[in-house]
N, CA and C atoms as an extended XYZ file, in Angstrom:
363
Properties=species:S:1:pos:R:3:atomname:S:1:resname:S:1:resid:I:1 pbc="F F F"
N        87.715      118.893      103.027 N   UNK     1
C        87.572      117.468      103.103 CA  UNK     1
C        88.861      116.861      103.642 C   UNK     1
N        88.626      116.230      104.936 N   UNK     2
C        89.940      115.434      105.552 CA  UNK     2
C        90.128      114.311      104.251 C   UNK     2
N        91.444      114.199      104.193 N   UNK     3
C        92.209      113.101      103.202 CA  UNK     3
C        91.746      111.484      104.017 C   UNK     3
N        91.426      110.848      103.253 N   UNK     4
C        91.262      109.161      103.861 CA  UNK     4
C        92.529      108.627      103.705 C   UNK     4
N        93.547      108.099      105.270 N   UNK     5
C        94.619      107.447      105.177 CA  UNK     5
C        94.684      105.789      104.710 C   UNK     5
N        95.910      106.038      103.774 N   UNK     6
C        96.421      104.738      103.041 CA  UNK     6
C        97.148      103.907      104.356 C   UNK     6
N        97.001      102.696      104.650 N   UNK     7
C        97.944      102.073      105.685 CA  UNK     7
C        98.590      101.077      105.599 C   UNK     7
N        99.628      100.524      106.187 N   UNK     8
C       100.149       99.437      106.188 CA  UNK     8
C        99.215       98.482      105.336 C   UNK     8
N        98.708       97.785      106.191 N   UNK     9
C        97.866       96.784      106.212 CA  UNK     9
C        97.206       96.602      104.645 C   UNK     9
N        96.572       98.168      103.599 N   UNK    10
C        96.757       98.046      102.492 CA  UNK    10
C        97.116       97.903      101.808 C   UNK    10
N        98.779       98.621      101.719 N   UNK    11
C        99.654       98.515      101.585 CA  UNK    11
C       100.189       96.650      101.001 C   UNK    11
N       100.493       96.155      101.835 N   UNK    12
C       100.486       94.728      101.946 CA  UNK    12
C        99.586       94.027      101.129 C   UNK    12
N        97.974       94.170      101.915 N   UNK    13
C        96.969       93.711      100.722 CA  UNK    13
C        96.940       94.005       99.075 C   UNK    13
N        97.099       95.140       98.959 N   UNK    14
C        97.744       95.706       97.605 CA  UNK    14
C        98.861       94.682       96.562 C   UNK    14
N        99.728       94.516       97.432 N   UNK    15
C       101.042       93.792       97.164 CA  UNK    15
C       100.753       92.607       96.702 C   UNK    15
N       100.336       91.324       97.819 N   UNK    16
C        99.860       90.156       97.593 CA  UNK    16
C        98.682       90.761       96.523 C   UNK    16
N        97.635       91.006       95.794 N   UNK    17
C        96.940       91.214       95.202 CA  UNK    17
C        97.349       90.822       93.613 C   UNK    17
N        98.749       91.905       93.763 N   UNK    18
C        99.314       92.176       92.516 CA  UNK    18
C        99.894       90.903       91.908 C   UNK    18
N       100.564       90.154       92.916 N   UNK    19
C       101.175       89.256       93.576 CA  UNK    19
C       100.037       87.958       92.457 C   UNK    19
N        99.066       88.183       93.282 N   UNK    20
C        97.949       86.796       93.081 CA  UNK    20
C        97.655       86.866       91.677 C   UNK    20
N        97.450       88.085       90.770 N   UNK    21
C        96.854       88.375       89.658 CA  UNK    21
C        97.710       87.778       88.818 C   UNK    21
N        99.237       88.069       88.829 N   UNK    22
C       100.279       87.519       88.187 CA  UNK    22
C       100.450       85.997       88.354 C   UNK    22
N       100.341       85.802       89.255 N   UNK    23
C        99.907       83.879       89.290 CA  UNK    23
C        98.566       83.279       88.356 C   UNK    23
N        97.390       84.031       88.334 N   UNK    24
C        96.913       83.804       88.108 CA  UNK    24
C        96.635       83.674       86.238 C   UNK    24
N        97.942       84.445       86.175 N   UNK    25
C        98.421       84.772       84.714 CA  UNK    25
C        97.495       85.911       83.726 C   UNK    25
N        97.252       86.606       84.740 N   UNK    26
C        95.858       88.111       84.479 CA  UNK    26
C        97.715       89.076       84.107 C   UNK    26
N        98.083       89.405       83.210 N   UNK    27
C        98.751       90.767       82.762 CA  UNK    27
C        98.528       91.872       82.791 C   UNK    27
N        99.379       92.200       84.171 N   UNK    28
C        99.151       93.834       84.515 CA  UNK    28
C       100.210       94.364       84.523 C   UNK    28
N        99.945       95.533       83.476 N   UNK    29
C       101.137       96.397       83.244 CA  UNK    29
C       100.988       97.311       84.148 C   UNK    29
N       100.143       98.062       85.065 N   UNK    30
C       100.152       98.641       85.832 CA  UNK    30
C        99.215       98.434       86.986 C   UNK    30
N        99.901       99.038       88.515 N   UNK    31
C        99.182       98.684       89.607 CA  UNK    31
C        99.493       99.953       90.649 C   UNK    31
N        98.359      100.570       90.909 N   UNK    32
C        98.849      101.490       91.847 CA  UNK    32
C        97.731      101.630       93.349 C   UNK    32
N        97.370      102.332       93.899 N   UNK    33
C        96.713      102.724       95.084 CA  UNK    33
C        96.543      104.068       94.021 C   UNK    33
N        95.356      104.706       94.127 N   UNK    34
C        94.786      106.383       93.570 CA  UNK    34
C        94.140      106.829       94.636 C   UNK    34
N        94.498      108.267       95.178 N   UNK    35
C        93.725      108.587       95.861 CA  UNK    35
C        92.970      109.811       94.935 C   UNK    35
N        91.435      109.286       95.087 N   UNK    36
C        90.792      110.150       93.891 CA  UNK    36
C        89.862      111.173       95.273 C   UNK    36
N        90.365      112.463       94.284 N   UNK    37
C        90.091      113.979       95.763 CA  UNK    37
C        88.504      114.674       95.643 C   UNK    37
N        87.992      113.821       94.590 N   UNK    38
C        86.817      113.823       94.637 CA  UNK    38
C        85.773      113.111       95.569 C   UNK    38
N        85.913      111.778       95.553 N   UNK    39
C        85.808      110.938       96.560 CA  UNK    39
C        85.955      110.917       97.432 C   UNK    39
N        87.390      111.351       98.315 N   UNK    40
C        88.277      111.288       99.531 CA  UNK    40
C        88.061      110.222       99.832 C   UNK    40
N        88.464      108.927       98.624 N   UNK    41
C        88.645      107.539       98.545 CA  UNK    41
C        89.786      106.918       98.111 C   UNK    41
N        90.793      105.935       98.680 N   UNK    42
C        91.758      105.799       97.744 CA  UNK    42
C        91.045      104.122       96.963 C   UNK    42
N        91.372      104.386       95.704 N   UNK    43
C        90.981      103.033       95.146 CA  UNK    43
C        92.310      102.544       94.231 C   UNK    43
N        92.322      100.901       93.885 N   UNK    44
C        93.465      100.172       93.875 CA  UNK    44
C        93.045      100.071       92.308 C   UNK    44
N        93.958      100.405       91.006 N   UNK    45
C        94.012      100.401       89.905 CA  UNK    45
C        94.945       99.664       89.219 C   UNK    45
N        94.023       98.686       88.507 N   UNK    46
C        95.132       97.880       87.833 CA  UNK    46
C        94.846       97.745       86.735 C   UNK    46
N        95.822       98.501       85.605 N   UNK    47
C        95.805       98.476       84.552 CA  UNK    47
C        96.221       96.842       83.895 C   UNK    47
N        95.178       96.911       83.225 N   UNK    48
C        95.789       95.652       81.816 CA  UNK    48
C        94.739       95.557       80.752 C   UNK    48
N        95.518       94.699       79.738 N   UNK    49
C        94.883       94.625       78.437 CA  UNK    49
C        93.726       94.329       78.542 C   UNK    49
N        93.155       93.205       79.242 N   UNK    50
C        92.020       92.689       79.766 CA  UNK    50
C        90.569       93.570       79.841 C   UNK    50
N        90.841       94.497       80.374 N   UNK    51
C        89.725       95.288       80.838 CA  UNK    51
C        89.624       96.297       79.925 C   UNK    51
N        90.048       96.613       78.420 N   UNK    52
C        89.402       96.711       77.169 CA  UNK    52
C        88.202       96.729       76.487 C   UNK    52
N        88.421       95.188       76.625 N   UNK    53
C        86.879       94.285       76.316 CA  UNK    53
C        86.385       94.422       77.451 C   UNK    53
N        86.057       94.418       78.712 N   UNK    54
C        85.376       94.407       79.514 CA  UNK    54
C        85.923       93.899       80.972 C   UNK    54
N        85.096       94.357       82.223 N   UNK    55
C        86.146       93.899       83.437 CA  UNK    55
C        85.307       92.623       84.298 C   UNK    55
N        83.902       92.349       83.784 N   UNK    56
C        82.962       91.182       84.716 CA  UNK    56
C        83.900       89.898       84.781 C   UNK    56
N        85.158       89.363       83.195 N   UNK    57
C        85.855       88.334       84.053 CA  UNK    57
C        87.011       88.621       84.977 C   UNK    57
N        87.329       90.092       84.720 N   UNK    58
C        88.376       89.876       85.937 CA  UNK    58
C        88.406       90.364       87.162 C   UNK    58
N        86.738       90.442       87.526 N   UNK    59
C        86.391       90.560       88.887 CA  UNK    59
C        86.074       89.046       88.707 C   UNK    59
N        85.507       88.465       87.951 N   UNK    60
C        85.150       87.037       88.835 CA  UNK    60
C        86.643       86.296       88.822 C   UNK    60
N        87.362       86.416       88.164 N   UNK    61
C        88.948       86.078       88.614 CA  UNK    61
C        89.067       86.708       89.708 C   UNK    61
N        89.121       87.726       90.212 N   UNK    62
C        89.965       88.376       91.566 CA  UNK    62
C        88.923       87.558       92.292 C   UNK    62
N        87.113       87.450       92.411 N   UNK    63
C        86.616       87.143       93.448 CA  UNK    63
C        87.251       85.308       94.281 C   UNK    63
N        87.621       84.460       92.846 N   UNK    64
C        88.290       83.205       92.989 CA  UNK    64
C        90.128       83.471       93.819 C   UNK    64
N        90.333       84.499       93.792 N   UNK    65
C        91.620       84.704       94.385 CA  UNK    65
C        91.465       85.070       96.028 C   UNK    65
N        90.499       85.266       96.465 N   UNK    66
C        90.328       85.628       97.526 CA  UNK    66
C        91.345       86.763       98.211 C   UNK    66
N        90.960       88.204       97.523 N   UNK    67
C        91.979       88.821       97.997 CA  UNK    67
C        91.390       89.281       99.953 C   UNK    67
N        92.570       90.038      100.357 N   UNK    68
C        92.507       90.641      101.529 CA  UNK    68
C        91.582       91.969      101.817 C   UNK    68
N        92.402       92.375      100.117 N   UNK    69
C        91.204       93.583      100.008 CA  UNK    69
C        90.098       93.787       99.476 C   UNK    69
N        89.226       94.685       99.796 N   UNK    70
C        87.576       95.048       99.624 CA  UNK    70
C        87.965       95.389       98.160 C   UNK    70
N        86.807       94.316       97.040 N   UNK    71
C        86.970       94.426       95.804 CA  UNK    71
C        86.061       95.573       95.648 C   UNK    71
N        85.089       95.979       95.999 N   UNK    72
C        84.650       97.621       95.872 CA  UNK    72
C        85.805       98.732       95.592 C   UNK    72
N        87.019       98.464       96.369 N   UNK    73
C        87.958       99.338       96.091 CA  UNK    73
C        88.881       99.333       94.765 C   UNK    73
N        88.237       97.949       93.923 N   UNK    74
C        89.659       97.995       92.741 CA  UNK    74
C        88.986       98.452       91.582 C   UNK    74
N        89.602       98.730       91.107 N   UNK    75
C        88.905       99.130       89.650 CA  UNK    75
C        89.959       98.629       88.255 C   UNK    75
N        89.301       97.646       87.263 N   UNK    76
C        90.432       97.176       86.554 CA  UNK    76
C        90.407       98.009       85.228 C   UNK    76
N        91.365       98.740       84.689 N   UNK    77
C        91.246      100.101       83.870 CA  UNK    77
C        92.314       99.590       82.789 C   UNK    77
N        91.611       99.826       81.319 N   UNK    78
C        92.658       99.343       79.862 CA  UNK    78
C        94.126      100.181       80.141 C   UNK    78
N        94.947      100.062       79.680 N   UNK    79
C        96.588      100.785       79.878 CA  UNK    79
C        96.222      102.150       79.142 C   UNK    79
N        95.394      102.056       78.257 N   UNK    80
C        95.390      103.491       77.533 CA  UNK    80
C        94.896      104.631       78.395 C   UNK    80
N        94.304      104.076       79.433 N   UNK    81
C        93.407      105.098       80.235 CA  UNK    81
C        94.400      106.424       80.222 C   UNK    81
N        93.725      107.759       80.036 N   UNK    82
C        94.876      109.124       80.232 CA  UNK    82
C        95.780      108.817       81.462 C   UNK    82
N        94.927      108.470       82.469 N   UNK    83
C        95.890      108.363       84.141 CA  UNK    83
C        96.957      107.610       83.889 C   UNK    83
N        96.675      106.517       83.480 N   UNK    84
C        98.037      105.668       83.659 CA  UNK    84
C        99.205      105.976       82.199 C   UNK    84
N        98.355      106.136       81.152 N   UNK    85
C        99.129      107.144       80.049 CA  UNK    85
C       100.006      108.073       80.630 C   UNK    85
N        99.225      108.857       81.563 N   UNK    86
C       100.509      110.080       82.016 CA  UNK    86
C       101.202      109.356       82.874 C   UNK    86
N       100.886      108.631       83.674 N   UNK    87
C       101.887      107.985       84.845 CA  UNK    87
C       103.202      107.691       84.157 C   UNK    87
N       102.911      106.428       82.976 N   UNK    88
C       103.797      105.973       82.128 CA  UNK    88
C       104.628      106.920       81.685 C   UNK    88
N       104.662      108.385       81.707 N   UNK    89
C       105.107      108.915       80.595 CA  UNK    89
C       106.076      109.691       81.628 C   UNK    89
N       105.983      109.689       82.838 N   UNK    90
C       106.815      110.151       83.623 CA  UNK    90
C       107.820      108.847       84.831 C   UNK    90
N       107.268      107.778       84.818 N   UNK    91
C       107.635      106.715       85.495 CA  UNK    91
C       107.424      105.399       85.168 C   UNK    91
N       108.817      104.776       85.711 N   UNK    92
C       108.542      103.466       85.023 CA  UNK    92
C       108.897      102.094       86.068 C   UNK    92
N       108.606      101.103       86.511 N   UNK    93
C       108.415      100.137       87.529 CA  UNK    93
C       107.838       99.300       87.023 C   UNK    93
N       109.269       98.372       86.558 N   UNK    94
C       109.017       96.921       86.405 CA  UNK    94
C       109.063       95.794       87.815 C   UNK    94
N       108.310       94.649       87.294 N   UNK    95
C       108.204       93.672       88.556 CA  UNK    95
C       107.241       94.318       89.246 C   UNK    95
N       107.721       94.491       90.488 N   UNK    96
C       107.025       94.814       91.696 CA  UNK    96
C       107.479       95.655       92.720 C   UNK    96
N       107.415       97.028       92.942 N   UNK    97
C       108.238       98.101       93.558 CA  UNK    97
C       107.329       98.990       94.401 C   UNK    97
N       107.461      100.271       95.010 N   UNK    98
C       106.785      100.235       95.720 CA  UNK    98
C       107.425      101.951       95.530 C   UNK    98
N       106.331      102.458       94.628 N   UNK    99
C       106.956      104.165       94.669 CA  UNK    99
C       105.617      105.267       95.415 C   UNK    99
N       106.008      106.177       95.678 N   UNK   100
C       104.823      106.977       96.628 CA  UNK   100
C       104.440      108.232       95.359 C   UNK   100
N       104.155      108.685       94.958 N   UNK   101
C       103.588      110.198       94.378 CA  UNK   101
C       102.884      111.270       94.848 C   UNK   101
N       103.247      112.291       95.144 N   UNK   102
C       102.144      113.097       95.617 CA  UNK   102
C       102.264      114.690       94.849 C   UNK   102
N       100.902      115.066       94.977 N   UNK   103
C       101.141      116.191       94.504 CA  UNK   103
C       101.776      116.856       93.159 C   UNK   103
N       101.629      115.960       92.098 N   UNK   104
C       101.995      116.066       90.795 CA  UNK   104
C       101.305      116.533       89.613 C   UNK   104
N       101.579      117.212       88.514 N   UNK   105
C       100.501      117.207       87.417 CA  UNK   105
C       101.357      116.909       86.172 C   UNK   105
N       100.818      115.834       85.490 N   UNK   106
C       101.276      115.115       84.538 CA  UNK   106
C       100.680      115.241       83.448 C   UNK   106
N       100.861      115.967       82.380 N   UNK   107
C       100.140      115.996       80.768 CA  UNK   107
C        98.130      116.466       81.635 C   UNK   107
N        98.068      117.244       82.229 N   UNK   108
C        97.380      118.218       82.571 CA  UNK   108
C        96.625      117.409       83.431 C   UNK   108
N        96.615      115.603       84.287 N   UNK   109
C        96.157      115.064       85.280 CA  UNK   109
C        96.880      115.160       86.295 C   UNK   109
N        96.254      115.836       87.851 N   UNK   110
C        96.501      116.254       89.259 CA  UNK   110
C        96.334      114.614       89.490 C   UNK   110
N        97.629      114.449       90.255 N   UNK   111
C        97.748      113.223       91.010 CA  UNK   111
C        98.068      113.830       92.453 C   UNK   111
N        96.834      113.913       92.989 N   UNK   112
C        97.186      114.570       94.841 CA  UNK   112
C        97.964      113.149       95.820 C   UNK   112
N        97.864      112.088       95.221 N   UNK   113
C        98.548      110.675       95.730 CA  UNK   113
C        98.247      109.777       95.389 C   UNK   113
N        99.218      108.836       95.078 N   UNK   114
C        99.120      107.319       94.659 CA  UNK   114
C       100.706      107.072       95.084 C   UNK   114
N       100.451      105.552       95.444 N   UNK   115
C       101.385      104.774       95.959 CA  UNK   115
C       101.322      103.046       94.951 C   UNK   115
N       102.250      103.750       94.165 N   UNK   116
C       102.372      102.734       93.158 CA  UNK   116
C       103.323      101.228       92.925 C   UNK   116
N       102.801      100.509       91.999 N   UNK   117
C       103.244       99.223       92.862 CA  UNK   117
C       104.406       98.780       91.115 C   UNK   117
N       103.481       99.001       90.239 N   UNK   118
C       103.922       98.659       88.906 CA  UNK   118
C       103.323       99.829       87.839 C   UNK   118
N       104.670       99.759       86.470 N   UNK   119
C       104.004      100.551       85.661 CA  UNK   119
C       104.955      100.055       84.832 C   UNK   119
N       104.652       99.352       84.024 N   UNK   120
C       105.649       98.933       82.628 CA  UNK   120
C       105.581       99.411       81.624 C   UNK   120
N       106.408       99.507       80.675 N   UNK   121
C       106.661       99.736       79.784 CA  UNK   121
C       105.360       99.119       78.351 C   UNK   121
C-alpha cells in the first residue's frame, strides 16, 4: 500500500484549525495529523475533554468555524484515548508547535507517522 502524502497546504489547515478551536474556547490538550496504516489515510486528532461525553457538539462547533479542512478527516478523541496516552508519555508540546514522528512504538502503539501540533500536559 503506497503511503497517502501529508502537505503543506494541510499542514497550515491543521494549524489555523487548532488555532480556531482555541478561540472558540473548545480545550484541546492535544492535536496531531495520524497517519492510520490501515486506512492509508492521514486523519487530524484532537484530543479534549469534550469528546468524553460525546463529539455531535464539537462537530457542530467546528462546522460554525468554517475550517479549510475536510471535517471527514477529524476525529475529536477524549485525552485518555491509549494513542494520545502513549504520545503524552513520551512527548510534550505546549501552545502550538509543530513536531514530525515517524516510525515509533510507544507502550506497545506503532505510530508509522504523525505530525503533531499539541500535546499537553
Amino acid at each position: 500500500m503506497a503511503q497517502d502524502t501529508l502537505v503543506d497546504d494541510e499542514l497550515s489547515a491543521g494549524r489555523e484549525f487548532v488555532q480556531a478551536l482555541d478561540k472558540a474556547g473548545i480545550l484541546v490538550v492535544g492535536a496531531l495529523w495520524f497517519y492510520h496504516t490501515d486506512l492509508d489515510r492521514w486523519k487530524m486528532l484532537i484530543a479534549t475533554p469534550q469528546a468524553a461525553t460525546g463529539t455531535r457538539d464539537l462537530y457542530a462547533a467546528a462546522i460554525r468555524l468554517k475550517p479549510k479542512l475536510d471535517l471527514s478527516r477529524v476525529e475529536f478523541v477524549p485525552p485518555e484515548s491509549p494513542l494520545i496516552r502513549a504520545l503524552k508519555g513520551s512527548i510534550r508540546i505546549d501552545g502550538l508547535g509543530g513536531v514530525r514522528m515517524s516510525q515509533n512504538m510507544l507502550n506497545g502503539i506503532y505510530v508509522d507517522d504523525a505530525y503533531i501540533y499539541r500535546l499537553a500536559a
